[in-house]
Backbone as a chain_set.jsonl record, in Angstrom:
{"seq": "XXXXXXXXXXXXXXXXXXXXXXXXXXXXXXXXXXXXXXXXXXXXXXXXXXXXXXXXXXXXXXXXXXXXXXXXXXXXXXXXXXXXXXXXXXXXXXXXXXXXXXXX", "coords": {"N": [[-91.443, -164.913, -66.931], [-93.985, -162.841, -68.802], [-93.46, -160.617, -70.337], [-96.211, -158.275, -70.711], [-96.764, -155.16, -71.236], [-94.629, -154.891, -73.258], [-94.69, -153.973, -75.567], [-95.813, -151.391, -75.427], [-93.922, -150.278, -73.556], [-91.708, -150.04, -74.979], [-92.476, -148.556, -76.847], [-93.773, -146.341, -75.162], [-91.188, -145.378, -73.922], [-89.427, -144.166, -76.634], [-91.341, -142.29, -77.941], [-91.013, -140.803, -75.968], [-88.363, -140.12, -75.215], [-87.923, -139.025, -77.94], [-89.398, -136.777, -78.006], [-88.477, -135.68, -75.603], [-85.66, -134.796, -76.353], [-86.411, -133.114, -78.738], [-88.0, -130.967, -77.331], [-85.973, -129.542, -75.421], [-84.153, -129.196, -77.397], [-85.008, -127.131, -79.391], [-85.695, -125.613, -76.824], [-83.156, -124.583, -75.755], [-81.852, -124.027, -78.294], [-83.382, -122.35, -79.517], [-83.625, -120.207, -77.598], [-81.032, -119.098, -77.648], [-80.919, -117.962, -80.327], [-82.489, -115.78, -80.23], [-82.931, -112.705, -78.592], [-83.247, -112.958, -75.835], [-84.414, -114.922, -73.102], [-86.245, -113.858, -71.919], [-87.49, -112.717, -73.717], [-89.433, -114.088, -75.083], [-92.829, -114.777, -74.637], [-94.629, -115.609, -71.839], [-96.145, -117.098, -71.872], [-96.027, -118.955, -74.163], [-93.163, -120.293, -72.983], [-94.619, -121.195, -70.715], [-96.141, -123.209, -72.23], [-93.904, -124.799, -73.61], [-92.451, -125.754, -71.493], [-94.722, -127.454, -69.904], [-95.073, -129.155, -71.341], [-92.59, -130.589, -72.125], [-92.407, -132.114, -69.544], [-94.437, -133.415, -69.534], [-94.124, -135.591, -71.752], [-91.225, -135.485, -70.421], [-92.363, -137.503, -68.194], [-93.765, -139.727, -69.834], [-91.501, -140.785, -70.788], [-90.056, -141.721, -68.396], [-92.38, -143.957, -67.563], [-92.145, -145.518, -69.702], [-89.791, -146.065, -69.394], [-90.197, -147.895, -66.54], [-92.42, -149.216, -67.516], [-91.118, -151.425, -69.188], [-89.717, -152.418, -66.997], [-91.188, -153.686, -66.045], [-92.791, -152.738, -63.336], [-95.193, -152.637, -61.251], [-97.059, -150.581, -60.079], [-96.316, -147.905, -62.289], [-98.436, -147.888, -63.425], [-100.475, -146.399, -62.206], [-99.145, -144.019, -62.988], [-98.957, -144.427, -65.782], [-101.334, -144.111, -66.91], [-103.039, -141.651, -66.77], [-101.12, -140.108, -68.675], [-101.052, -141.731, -70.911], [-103.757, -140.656, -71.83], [-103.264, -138.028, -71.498], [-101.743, -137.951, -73.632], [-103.217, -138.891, -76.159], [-104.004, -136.519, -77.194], [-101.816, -135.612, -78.857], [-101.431, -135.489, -81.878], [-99.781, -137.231, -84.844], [-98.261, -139.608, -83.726], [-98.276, -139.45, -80.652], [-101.15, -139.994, -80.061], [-101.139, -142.67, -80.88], [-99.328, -143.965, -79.618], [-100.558, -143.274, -76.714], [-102.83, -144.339, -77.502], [-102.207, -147.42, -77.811], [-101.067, -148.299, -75.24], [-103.211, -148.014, -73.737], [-105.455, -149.637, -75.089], [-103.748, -151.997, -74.751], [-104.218, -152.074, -71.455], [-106.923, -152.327, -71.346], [-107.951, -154.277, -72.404], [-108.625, -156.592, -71.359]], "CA": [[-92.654, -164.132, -66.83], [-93.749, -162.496, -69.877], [-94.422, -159.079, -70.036], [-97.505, -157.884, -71.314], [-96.809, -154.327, -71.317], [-93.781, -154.699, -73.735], [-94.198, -152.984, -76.916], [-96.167, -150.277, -74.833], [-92.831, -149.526, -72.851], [-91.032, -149.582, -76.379], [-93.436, -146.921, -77.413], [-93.701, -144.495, -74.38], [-89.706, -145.049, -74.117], [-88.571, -143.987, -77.705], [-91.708, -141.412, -78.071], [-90.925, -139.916, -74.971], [-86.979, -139.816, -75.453], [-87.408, -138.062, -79.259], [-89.747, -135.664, -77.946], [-87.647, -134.323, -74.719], [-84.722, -134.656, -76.968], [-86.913, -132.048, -79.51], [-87.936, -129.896, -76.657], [-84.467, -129.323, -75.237], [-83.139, -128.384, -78.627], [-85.826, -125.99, -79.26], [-85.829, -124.284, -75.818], [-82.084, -124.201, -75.506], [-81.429, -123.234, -79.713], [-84.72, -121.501, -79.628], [-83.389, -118.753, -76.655], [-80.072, -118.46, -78.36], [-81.303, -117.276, -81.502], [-83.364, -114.553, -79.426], [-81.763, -111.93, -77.762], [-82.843, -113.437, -74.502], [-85.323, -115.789, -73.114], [-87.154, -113.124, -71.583], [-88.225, -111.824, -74.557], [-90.716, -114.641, -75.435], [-93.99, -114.931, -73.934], [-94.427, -116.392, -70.584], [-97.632, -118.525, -72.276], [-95.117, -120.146, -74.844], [-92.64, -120.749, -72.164], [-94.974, -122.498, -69.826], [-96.736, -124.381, -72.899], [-93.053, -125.763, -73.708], [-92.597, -126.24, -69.856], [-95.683, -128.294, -69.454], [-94.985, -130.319, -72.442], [-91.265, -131.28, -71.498], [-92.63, -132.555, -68.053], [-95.436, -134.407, -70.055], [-93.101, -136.292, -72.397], [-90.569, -136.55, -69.6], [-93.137, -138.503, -67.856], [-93.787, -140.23, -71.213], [-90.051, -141.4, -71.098], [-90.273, -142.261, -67.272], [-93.187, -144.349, -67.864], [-91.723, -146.242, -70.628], [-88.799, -147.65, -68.468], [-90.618, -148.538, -65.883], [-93.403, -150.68, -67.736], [-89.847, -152.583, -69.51], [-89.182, -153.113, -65.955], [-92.555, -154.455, -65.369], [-92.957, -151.964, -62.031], [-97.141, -152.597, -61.064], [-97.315, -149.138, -59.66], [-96.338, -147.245, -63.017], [-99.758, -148.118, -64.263], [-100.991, -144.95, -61.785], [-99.04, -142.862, -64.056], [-99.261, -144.53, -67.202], [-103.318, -144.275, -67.497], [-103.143, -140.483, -67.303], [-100.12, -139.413, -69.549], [-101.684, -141.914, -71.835], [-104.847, -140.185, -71.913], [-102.868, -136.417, -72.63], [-100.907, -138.025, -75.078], [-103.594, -138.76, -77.29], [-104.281, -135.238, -77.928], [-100.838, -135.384, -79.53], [-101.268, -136.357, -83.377], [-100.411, -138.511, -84.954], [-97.591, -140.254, -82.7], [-98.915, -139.33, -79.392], [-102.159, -140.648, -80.21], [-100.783, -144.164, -81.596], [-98.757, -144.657, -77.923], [-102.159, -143.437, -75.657], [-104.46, -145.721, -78.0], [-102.235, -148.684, -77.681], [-101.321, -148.438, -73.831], [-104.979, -148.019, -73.488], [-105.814, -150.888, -75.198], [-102.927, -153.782, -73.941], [-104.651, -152.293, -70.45], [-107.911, -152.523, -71.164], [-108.395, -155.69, -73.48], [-108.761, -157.952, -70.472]], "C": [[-92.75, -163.21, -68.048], [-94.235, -161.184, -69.66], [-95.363, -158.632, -71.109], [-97.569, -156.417, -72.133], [-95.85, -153.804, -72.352], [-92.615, -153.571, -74.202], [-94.937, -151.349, -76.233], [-94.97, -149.593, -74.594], [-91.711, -149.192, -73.933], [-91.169, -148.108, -76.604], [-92.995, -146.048, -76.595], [-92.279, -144.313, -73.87], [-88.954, -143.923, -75.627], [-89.313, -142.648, -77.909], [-91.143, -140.233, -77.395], [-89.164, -139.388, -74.862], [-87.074, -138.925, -77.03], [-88.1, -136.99, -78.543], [-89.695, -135.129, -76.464], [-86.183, -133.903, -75.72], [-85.045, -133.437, -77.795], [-87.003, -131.028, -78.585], [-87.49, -129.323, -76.012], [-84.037, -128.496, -76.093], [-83.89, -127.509, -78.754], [-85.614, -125.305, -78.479], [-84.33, -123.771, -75.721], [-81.785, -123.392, -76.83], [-82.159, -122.09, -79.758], [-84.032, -120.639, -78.92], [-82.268, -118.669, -77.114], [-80.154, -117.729, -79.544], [-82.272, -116.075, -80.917], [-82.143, -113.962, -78.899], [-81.735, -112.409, -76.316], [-83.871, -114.094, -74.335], [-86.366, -115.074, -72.408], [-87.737, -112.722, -72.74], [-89.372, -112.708, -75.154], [-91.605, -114.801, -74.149], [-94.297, -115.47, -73.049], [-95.635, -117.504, -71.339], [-96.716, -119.95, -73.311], [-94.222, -120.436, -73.631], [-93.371, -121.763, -71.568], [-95.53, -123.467, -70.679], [-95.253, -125.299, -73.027], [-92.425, -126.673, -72.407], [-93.118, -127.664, -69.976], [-95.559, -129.604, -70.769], [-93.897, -131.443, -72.704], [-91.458, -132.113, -70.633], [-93.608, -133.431, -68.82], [-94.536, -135.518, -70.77], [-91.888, -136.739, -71.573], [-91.185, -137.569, -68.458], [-93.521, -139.72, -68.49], [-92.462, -141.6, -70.994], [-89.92, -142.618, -69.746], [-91.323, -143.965, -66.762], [-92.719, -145.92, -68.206], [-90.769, -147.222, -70.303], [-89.431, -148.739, -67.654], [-91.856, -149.92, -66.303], [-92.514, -151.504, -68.565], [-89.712, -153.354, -68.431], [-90.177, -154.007, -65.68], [-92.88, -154.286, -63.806], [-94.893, -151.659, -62.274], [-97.077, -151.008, -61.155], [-96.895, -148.298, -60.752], [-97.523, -146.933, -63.5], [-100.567, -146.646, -63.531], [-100.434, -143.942, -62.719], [-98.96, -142.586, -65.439], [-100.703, -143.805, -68.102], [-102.889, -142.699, -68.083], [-102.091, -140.01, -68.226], [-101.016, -140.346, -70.727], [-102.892, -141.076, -72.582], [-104.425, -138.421, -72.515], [-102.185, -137.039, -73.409], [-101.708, -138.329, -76.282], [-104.149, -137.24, -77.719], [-102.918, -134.787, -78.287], [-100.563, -136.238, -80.771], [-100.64, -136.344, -84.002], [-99.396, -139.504, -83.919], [-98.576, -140.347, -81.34], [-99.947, -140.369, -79.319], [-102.293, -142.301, -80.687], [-100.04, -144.782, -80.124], [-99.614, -144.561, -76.678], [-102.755, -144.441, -76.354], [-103.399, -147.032, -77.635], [-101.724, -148.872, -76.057], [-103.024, -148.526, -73.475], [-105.718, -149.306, -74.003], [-105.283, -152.164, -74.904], [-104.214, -153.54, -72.602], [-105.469, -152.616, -70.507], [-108.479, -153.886, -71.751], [-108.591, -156.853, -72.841], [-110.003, -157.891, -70.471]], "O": [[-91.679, -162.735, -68.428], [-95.175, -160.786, -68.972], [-95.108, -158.704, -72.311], [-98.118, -156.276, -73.226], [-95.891, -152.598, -72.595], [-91.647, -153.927, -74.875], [-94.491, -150.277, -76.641], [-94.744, -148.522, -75.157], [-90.935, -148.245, -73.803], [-90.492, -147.08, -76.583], [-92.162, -145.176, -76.842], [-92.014, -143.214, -73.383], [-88.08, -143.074, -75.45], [-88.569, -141.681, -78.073], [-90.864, -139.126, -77.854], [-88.885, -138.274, -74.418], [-86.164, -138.115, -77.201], [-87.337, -136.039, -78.375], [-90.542, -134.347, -76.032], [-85.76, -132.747, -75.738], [-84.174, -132.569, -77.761], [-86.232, -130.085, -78.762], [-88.141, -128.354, -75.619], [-83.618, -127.361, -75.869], [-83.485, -126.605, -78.022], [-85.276, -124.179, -78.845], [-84.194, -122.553, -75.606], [-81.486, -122.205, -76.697], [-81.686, -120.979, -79.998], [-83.529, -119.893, -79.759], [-82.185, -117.441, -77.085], [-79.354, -116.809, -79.709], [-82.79, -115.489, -81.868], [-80.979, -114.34, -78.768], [-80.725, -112.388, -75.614], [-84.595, -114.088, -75.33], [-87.434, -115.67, -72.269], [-88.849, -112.247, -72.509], [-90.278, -112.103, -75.727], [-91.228, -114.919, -72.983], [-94.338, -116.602, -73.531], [-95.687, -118.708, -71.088], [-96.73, -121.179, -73.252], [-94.937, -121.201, -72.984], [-93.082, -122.954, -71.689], [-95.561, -124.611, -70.226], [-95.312, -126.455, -72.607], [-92.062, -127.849, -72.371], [-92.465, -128.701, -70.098], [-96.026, -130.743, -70.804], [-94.005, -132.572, -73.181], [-90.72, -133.094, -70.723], [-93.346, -134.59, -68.497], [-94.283, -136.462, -70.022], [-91.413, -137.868, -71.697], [-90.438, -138.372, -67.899], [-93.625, -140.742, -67.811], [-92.534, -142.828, -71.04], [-89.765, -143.834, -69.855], [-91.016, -144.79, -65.902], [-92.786, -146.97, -67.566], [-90.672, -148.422, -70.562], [-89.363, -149.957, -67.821], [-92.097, -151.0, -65.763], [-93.084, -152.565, -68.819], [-89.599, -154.579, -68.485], [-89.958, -155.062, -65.084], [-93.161, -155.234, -63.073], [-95.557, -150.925, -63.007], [-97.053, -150.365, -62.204], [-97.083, -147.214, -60.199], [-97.742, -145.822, -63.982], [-101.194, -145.891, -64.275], [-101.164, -143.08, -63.208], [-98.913, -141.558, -66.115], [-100.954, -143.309, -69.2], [-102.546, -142.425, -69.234], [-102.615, -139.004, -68.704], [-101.703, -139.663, -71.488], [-102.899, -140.901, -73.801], [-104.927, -137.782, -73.44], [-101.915, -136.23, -74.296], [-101.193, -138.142, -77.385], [-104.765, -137.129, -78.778], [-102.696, -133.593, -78.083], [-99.852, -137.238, -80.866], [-100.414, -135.159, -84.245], [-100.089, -140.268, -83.247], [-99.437, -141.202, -81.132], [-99.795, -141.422, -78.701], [-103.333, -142.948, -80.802], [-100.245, -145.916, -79.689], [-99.57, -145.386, -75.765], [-103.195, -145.422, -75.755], [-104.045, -147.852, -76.984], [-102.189, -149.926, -75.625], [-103.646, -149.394, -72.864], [-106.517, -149.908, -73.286], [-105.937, -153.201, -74.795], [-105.086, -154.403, -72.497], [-105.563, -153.566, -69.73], [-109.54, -154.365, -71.352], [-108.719, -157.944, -73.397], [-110.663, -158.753, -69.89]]}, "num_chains": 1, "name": "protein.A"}
């Protein structure tokens, strides 16, 4: 059975593994080089929050359409869809999930 979804699950695998891998090192290096992690801004906090959880969805994603699991496709569409407002990567792994799905 061939999978369709391949090079997609390539993509939102490798994207989504460099960029929790980045936002790890950041939040963890990032609050050591501070005196404490209280001292930055609760708005940066939750933006790096919400962006970890986006990308580890990203990553999540990415296995599962290797595996060729139907039911990922509920959570592919939308992460696809915020990931293209992440340029220029982001936007190169939403446009082409978006287009294997849609090109039927």
């Amino acid at each position: 059975m061939d999978n369709q979804f391949k090079i997609s699950g390539i993509a939102f695998t490798a994207y989504g593994a460099f960029e929790v891998l980045a936002f790890l090192f950041v939040y963890v290096f990032g609050a050591t080089q501070l005196s404490s992690i209280e001292s930055l801004p609760i708005s940066i906090l939750l933006l790096v929050n919400i962006l970890l959880a986006i990308n580890f969805l990203a990553l999540l994603c990415g296995i599962y359409l290797l595996k060729q699991n139907q039911a990922v496709h509920k959570f592919a569409l939308p992460v696809s869809i915020v990931l293209l407002l992440s340029f220029p990567f982001g936007t190169f792994v939403g446009g082409l999930y978006l287009w294997q799905r849609f090109k039927n």
